[in-house]
N, C-alpha and C positions, 0 to 999 in steps of 0.2 A: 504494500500500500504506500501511494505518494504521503510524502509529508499534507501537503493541504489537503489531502482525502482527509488522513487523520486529524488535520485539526480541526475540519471539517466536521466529522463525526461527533468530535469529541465538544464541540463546541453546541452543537444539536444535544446532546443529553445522551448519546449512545453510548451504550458499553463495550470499549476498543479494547479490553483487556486482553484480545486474543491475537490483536497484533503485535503484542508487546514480549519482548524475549527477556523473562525477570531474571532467568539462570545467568544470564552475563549482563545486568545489570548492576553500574558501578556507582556507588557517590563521588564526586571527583573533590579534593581535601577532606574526608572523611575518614581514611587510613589512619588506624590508632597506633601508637606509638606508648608506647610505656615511660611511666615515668614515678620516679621514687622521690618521696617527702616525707621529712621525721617530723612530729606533732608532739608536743607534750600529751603525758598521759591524759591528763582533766580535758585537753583538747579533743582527744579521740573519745573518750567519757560524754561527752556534749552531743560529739557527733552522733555515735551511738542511742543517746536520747532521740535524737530530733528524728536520725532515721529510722526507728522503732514506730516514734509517734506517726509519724509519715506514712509506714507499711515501705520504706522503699529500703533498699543498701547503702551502707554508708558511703563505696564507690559511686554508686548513682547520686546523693545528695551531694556530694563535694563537687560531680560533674556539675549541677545543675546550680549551682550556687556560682561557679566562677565560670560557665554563661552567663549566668542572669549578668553580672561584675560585667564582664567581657562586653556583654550589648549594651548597657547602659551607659558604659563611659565611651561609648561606638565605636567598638575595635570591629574591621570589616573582614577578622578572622572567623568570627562566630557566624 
């Protein structure tokens, strides 16, 4: 299918899901990369609260805390 077929469709309300190839489907800047940071204990203590009271992981809360950081002072990384 041409590009404007598909936007085409997609722009009607059609469901294109089937032209779409999701197995090689890639995020481009979205490759994770590991990265280590020491915290005081009471620091990880805190954490561990918030992401309990949350229902999330303390990896998932610290992601989403320095996004939130990150878009707000407008880094055009996030």
């Amino acid at each position: 299918m041409r590009a404007d077929e598909f936007d085409e469709r997609f722009d009607a309300g059609e469901d294109v899901t089937f032209a779409l190839d999701t197995a090689r489907a890639r995020r481009p800047g979205e490759e994770q990369r590991r990265v280590n940071v020491d915290f005081p204990a009471w620091m990880i203590a805190e954490l561990d609260r918030e992401a309990t009271r949350l229902g999330v992981t303390r990896q998932s809360l610290i992601k989403v805390w320095i996004a939130e950081r990150l878009e707000r002072n407008g880094s055009t990384a996030a």
